[in-house]
Backbone bond lengths (Angstrom), bond angles and torsions (degrees), N, CA, C in turn:
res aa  C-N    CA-C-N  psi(-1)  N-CA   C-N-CA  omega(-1)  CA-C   N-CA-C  phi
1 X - - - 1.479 - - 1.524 109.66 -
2 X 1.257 119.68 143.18 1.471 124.57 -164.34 1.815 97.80 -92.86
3 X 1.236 112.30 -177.50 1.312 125.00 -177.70 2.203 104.72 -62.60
4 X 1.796 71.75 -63.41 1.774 84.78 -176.31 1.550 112.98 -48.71
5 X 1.323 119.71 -50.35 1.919 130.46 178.49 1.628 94.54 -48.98
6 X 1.321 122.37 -62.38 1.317 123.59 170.15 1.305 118.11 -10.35
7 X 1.173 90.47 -88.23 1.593 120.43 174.29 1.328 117.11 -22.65
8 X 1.221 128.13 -61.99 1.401 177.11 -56.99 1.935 75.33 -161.70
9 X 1.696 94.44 -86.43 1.897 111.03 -165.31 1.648 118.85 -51.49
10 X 1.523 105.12 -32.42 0.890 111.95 165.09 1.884 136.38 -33.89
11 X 1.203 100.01 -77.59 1.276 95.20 162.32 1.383 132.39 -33.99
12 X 1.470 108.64 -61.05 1.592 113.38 -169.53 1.644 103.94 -48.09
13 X 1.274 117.04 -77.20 1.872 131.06 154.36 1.436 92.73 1.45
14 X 1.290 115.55 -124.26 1.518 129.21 -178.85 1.415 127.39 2.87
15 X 1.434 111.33 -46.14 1.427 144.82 -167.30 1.967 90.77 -85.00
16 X 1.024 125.11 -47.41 2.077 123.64 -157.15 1.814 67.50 -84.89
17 X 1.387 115.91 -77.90 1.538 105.05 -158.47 1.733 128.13 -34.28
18 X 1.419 102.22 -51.59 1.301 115.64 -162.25 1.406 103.32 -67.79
19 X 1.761 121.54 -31.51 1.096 113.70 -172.76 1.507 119.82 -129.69
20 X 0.973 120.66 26.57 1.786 137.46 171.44 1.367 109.72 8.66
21 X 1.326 110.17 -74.12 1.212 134.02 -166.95 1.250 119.43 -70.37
22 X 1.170 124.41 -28.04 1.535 146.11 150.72 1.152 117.32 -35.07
23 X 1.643 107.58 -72.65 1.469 128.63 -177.97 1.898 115.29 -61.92
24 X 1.115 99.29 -30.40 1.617 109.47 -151.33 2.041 65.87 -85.89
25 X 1.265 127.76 -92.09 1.533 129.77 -163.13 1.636 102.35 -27.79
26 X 1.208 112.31 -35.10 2.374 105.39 -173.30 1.558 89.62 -86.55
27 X 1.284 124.97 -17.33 1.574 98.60 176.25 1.775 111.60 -90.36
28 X 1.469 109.14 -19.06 1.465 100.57 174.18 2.154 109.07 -79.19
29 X 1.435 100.56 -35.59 1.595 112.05 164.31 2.029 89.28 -38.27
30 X 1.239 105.85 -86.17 1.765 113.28 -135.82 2.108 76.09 -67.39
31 X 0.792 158.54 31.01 1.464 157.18 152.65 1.375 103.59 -74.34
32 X 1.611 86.93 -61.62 1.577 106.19 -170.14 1.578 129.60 -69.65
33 X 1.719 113.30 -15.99 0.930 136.56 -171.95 2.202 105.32 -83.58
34 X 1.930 77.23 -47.95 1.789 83.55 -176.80 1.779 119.23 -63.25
35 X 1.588 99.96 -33.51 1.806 97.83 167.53 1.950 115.23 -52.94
36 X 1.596 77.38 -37.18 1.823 78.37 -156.18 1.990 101.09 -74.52
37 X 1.199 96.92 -8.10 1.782 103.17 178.41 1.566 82.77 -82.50
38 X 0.851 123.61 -88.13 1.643 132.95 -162.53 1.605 108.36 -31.85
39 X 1.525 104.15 -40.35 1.531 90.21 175.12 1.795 127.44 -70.94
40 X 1.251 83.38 -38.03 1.782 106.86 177.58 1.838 104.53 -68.94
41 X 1.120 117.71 -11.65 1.511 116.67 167.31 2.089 103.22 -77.82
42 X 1.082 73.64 -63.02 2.104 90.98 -174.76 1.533 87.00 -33.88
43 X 1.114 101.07 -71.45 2.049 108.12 -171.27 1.678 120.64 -45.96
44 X 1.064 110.88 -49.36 1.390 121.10 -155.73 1.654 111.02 -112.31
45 X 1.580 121.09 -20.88 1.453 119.43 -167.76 1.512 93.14 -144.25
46 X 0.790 174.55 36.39 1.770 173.63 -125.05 1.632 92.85 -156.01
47 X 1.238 115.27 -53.07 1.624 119.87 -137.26 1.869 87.88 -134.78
48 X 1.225 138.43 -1.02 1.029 138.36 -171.08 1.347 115.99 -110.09
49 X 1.373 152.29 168.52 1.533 157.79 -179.93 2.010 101.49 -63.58
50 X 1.759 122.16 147.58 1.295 117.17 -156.12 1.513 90.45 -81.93
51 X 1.552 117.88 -1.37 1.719 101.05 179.78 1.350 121.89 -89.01
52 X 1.766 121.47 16.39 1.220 131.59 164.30 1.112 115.03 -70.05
53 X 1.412 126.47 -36.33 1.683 138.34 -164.79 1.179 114.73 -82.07
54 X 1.646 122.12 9.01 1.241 128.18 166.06 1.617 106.70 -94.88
55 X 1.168 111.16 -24.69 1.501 118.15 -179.35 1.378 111.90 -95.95
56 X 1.651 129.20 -4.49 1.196 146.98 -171.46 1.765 95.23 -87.70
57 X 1.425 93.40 -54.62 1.582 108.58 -165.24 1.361 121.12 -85.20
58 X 1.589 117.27 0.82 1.677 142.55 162.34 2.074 89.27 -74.08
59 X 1.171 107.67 -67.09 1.566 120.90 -167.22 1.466 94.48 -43.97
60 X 1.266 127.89 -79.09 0.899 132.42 175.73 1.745 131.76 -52.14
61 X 0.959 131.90 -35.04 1.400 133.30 158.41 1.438 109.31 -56.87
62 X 1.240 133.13 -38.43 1.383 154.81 168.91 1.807 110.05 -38.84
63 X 0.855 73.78 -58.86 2.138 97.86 -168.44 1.846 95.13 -65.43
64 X 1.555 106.26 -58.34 1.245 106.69 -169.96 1.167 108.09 -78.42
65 X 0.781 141.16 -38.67 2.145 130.95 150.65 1.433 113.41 3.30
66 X 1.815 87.42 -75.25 1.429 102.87 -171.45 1.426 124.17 -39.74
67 X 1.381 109.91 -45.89 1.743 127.09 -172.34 1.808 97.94 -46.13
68 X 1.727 117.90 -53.89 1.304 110.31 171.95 1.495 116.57 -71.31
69 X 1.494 135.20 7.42 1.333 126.54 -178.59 1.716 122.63 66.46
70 X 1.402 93.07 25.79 2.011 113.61 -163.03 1.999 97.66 -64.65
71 X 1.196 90.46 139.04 1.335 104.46 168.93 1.667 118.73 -104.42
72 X 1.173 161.09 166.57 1.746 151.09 126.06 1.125 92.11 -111.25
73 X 1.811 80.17 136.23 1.575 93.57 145.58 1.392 121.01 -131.33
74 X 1.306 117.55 108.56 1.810 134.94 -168.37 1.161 114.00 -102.29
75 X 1.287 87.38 136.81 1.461 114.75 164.99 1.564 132.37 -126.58
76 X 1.548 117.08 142.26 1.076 104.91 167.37 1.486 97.54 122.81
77 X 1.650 139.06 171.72 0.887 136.28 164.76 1.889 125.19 -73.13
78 X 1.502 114.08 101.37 1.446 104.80 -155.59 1.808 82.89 -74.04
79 X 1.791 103.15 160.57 0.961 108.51 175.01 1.252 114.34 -118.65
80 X 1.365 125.98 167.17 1.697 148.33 173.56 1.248 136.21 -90.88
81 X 1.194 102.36 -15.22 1.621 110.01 -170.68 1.893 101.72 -173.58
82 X 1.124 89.39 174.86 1.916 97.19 -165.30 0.927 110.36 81.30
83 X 0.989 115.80 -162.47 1.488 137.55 -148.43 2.043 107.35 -117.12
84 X 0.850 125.23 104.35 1.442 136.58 -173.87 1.467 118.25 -100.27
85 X 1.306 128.59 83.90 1.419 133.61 175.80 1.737 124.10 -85.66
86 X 0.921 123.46 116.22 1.459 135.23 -163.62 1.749 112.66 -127.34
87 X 1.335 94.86 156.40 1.470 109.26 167.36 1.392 115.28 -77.99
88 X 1.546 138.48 149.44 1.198 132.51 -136.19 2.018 80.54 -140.53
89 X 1.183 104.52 113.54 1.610 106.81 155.72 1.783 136.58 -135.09
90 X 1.150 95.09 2.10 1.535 89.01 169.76 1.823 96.74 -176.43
91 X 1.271 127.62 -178.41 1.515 108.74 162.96 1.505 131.85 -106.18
92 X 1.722 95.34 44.11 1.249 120.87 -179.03 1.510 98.06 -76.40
93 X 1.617 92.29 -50.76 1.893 105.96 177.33 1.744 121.71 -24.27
94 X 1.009 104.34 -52.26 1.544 112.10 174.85 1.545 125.03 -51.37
95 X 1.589 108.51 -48.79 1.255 123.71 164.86 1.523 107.04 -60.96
96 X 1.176 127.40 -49.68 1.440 121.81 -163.24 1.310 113.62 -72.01
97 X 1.596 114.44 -24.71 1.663 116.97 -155.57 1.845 90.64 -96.53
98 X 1.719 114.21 -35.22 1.227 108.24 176.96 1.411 123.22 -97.14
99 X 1.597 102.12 21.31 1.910 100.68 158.61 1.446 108.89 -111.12
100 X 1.526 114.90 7.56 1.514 122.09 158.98 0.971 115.90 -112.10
101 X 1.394 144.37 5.17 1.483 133.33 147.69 1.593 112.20 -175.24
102 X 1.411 120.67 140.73 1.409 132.11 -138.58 1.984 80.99 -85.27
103 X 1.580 106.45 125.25 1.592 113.26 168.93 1.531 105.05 -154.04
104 X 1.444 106.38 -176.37 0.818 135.93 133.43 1.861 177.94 -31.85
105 X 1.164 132.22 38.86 1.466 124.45 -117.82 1.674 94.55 -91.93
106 X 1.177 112.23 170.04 1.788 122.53 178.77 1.890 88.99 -124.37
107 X 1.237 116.93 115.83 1.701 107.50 178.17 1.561 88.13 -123.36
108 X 1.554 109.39 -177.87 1.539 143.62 175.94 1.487 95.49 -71.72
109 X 1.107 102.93 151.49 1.592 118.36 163.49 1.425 104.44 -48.06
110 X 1.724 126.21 -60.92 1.438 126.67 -147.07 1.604 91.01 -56.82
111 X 1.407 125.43 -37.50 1.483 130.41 -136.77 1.969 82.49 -66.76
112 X 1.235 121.41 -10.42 1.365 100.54 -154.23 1.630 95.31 -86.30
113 X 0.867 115.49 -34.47 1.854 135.71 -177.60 1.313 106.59 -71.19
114 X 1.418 143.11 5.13 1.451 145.18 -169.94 1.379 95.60 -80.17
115 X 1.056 111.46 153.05 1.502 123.23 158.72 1.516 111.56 -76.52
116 X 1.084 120.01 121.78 1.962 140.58 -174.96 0.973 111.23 68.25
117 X 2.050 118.99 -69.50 1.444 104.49 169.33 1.182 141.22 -15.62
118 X 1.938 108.74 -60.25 1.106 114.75 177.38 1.584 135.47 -79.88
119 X 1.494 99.21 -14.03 1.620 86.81 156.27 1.698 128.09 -80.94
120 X 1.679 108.21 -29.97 1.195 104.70 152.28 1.412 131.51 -45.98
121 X 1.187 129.35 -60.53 1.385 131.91 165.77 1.581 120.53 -45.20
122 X 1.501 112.69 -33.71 1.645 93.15 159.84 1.175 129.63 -67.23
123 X 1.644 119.97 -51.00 1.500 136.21 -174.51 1.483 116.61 -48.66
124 X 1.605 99.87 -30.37 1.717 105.99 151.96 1.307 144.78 -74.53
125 X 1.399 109.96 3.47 1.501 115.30 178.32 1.602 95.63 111.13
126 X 1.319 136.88 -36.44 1.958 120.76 -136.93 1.505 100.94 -80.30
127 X 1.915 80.14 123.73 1.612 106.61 166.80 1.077 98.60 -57.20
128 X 1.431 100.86 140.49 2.208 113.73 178.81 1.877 82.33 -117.91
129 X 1.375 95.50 132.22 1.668 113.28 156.13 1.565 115.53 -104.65
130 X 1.117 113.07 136.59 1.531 128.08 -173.84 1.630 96.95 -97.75
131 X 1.077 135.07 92.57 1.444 144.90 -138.33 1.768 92.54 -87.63
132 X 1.653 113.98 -43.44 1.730 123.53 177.83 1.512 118.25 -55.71
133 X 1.710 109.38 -11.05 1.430 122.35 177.43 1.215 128.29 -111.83
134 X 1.434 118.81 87.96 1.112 137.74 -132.13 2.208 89.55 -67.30
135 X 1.420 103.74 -46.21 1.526 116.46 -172.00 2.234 93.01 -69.87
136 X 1.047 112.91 -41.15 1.600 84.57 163.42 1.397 136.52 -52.73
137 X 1.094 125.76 -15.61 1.396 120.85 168.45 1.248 122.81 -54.41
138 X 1.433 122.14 -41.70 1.538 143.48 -156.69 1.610 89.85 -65.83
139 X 1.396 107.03 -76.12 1.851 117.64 -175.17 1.784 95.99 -63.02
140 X 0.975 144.60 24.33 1.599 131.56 161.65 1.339 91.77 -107.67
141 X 1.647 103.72 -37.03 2.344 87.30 -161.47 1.408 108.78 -65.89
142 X 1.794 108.99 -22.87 1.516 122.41 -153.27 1.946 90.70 -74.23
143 X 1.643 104.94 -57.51 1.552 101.57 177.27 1.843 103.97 -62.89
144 X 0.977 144.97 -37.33 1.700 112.68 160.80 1.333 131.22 -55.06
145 X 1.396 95.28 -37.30 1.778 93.06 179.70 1.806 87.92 -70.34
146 X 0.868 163.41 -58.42 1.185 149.17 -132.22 1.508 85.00 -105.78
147 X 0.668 167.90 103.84 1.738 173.73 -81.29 1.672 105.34 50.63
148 X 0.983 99.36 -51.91 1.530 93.38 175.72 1.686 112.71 -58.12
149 X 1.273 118.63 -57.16 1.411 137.10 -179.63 1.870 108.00 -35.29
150 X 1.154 99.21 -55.59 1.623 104.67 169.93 1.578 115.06 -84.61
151 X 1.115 115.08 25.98 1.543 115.34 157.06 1.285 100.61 64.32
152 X 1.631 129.78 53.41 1.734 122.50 139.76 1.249 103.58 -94.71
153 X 1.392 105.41 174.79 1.304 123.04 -160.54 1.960 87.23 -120.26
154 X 1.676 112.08 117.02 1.355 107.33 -152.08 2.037 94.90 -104.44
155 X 1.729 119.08 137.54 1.643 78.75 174.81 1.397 80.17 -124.61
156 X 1.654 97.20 159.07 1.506 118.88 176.79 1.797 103.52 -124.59
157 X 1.618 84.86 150.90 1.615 94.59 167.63 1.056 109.41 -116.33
158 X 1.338 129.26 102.79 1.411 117.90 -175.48 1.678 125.33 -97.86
159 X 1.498 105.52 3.61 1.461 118.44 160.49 1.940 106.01 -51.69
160 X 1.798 118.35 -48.51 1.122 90.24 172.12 1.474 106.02 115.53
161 X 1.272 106.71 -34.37 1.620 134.32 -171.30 1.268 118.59 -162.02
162 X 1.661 110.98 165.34 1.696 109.48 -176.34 1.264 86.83 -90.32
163 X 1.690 117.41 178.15 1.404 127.03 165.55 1.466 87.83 -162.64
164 X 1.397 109.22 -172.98 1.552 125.30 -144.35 1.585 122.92 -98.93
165 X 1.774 82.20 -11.51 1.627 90.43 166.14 1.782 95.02 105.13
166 X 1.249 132.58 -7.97 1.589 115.08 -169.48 1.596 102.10 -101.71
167 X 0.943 104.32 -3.89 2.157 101.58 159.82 1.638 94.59 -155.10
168 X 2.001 89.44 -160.57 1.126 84.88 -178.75 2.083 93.31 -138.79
169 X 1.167 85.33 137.43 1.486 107.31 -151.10 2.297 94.40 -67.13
170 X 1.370 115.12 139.85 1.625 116.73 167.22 1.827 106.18 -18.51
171 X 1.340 108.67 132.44 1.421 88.70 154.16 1.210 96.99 -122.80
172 X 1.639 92.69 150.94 1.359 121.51 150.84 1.428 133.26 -14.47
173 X 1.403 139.93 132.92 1.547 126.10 -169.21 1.938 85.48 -105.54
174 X 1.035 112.05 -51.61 1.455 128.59 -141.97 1.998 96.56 -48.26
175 X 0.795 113.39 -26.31 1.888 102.39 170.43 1.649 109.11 -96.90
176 X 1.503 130.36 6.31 1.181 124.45 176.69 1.098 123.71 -87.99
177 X 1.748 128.55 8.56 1.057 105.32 168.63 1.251 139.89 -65.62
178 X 1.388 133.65 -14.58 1.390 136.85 173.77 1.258 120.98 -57.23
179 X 1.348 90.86 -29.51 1.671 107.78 -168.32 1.787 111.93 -72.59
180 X 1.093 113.46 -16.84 1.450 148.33 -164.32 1.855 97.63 -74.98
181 X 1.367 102.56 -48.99 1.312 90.80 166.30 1.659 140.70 -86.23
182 X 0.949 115.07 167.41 1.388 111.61 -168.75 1.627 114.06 -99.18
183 X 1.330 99.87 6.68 1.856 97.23 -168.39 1.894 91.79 -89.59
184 X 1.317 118.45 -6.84 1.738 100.28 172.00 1.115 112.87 -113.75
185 X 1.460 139.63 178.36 1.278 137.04 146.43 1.354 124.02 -61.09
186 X 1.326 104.69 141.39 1.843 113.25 158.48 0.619 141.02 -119.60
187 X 1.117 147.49 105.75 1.570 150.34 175.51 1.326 132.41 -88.94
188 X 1.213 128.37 177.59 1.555 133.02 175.62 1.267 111.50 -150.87
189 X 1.378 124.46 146.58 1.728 121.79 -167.08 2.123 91.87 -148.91
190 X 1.247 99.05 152.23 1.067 105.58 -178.43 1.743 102.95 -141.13
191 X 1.334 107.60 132.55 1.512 107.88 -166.28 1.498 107.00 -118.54
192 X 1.195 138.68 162.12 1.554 143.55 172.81 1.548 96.97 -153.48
193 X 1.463 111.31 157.11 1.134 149.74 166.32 1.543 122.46 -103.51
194 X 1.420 97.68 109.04 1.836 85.66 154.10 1.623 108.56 -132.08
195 X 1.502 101.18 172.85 1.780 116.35 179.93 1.643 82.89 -150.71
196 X 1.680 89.32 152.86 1.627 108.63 170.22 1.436 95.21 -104.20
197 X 1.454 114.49 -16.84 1.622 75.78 179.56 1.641 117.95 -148.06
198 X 1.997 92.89 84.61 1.542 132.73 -119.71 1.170 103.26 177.96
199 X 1.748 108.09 154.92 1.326 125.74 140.63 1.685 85.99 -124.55
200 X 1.788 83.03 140.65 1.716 88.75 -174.68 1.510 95.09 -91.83
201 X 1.139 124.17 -27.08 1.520 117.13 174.66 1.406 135.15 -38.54
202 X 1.300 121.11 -25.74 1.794 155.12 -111.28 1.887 80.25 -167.03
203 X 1.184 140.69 -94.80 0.919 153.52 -88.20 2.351 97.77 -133.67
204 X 1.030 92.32 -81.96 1.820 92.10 155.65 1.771 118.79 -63.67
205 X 1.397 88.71 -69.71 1.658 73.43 176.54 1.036 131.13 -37.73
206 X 1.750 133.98 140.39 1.272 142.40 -171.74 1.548 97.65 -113.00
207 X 1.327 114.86 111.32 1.970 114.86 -176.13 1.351 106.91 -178.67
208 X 1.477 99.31 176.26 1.685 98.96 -165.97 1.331 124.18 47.97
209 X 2.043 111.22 -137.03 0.834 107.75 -158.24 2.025 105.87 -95.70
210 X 1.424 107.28 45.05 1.362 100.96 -161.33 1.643 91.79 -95.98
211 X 0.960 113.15 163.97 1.836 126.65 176.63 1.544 104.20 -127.29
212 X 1.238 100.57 -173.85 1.753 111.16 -162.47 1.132 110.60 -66.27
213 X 1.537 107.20 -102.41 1.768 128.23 165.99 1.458 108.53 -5.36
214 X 1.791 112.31 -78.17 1.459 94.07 -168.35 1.731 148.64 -98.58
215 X 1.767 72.90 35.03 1.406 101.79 -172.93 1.523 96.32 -89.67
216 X 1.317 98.86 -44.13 1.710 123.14 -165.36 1.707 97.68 -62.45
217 X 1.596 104.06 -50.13 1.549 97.93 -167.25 1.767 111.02 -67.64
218 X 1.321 110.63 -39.61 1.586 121.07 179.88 1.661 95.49 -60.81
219 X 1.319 144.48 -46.31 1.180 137.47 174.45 1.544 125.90 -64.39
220 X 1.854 96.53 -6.07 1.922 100.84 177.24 1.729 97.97 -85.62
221 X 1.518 111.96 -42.04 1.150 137.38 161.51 1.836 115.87 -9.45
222 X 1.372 102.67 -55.96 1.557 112.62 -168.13 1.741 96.46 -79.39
223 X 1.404 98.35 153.75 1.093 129.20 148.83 1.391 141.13 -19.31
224 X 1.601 91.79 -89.91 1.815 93.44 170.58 1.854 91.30 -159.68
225 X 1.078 90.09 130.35 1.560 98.56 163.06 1.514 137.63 -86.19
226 X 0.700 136.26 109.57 1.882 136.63 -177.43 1.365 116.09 -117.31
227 X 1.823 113.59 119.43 1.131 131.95 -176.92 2.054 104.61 -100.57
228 X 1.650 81.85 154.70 1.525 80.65 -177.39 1.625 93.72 -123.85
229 X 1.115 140.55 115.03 1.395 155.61 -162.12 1.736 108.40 -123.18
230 X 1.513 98.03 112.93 2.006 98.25 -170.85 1.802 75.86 -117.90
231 X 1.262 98.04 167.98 1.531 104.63 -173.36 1.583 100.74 -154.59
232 X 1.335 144.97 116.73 1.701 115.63 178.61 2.100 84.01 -152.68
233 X 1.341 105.74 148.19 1.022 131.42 164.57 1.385 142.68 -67.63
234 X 1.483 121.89 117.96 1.544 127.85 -165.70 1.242 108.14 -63.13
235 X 1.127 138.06 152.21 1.558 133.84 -164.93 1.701 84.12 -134.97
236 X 0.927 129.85 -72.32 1.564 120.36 -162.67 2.167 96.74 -121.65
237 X 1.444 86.44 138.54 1.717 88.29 -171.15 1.434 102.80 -124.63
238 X 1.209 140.52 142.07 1.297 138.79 110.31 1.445 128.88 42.22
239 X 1.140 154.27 52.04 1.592 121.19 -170.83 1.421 123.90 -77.30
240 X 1.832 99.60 12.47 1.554 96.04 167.97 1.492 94.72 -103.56
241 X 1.572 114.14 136.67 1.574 127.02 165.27 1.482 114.62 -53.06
242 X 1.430 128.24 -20.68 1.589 125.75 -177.23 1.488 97.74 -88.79
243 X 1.786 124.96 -48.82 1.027 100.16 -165.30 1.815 108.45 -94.44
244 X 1.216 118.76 12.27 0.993 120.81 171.34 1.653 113.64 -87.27
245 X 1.733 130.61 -16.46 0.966 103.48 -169.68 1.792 89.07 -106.57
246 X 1.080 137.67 16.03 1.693 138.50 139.79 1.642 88.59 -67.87
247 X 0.654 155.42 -102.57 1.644 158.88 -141.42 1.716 89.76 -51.75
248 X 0.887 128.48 -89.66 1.895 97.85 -169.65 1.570 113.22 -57.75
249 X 1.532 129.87 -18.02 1.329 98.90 167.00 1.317 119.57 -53.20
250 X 1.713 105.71 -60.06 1.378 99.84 175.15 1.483 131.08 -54.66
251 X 1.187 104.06 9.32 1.806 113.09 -176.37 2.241 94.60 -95.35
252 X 1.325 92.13 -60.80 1.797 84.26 165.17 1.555 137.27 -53.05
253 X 1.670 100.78 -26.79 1.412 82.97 176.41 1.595 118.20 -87.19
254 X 1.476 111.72 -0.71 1.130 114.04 -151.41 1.725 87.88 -87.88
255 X 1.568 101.63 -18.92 1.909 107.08 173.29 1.598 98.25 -65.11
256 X 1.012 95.60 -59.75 1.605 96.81 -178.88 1.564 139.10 -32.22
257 X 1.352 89.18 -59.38 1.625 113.43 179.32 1.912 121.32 -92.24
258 X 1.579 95.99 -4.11 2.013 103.54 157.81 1.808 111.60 -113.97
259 X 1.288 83.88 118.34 1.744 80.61 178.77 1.855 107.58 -97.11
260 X 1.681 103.53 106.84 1.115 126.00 158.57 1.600 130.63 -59.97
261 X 1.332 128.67 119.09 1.446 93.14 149.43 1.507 167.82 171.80
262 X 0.899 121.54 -174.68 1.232 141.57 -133.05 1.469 111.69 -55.70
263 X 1.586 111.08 -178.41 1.231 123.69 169.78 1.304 111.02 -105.89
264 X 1.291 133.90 128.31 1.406 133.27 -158.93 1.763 95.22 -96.04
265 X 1.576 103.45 160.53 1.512 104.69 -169.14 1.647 100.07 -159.22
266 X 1.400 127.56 115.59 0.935 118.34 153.78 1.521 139.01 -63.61
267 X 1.423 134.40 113.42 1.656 127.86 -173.36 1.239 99.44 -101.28
């Protein structure tokens, strides 16, 4: 094992020991949380139209927050509909962006095979793109543009991958065509993590060589989590998808790199 992997193991270790009892009570919490999602699906989205399961999956992202003690603090005009492109850092992101406003998500194939995440993430609607198939793109843009059309609010990661939070990684053009037009809204949101008692870099972030479980358990481990969520709206776009997705990167970092702020909000 190298210095950096070290580094890396460290945390998780430290984090199961120091706090046992912690961890072991948020895993019987998020048990208890996943029946009560599953039941509130049967009830409320089973037998109802698929644009309930955005408001299913607000309820639920909501609840499971709590178990880590998560705070936001946002800024900016949150939006409702269009098209929502963001920086991608761990798959906390999902929870955070859909306990601040009822959408949509576009994920990776793997996300569908995760343990919990990914059955959560189906029961909500999220289109999975198989990124190695070059002809899957075509039938993903067609279900956004047609998601868009009925007024969800769609979010994409077009980085592609998580990373660690210290920039913000090329995005991707190949799912932007929708975005290309001007008949929806667009937006861009940029999210961060902190812990006091943490490096969220190491520790929230989901990247490299980290895996599920004991990323998940070292993250029951912490304290309290607090996200910082900026959100602001494209005014004039691109109608080419290549040079438009340089034009919202540079639209995220520019969330990134001005500190606004915000109105604080408990979820």
């Amino acid at each position: 094992m190298t210095a950096a992997d070290a580094a890396f193991e460290i945390p998780r270790v430290q984090g199961l020991r120091q706090h046992p009892f912690r961890v072991t009570g948020r895993l019987f919490w998020v048990s208890g949380e996943l029946i009560r999602a599953a039941l509130d699906f049967l009830v409320r989205c089973a037998f109802r139209p698929e644009s309930s399961r955005a408001l299913w999956q607000q309820r639920a992202a909501r609840r499971h927050l709590r178990i880590f003690r998560f705070e936001a603090e946002v800024s900016g005009a949150i939006p409702a509909h269009g098209l929502l492109v963001s920086n991608h850092l761990s798959y906390l992101d999902i929870l955070v962006l859909a306990a601040i406003t009822p959408a949509m998500f576009v994920a990776k194939r793997e996300v569908r095979s995760w343990p919990v995440l990914g059955w959560f993430t189906q029961l909500a609607g999220t289109l999975f793109i198989d990124r190695e198939r070059r002809m899957h793109v075509g039938p993903v843009n067609a279900e956004i543009q047609t998601a868009l059309e009925h007024g969800a609010l769609v979010v994409l990661f077009p980085e592609g991958t998580s990373s660690d939070g210290r920039t913000v990684l090329p995005f991707r053009s190949s799912l932007l065509e929708p975005a290309t037009l001007p008949a929806h809204p667009l937006h861009v949101s940029c999210i961060e993590y902190v812990i006091a008692d943490g490096d969220a870099q190491r520790e929230v972030c989901y990247w490299g060589d980290h895996t599920f479980f004991p990323h998940l358990l070292n993250l029951l481990a912490k304290r309290a989590i607090r996200a910082r969520v900026r959100f602001a709206q494209v005014q004039n776009r691109s109608p080419d998808r290549k040079e438009l997705a340089l034009q919202l990167h540079a639209e995220v970092l520019k969330l990134k790199e001005t500190a606004e702020n915000g109105a604080h909000s408990r979820i």
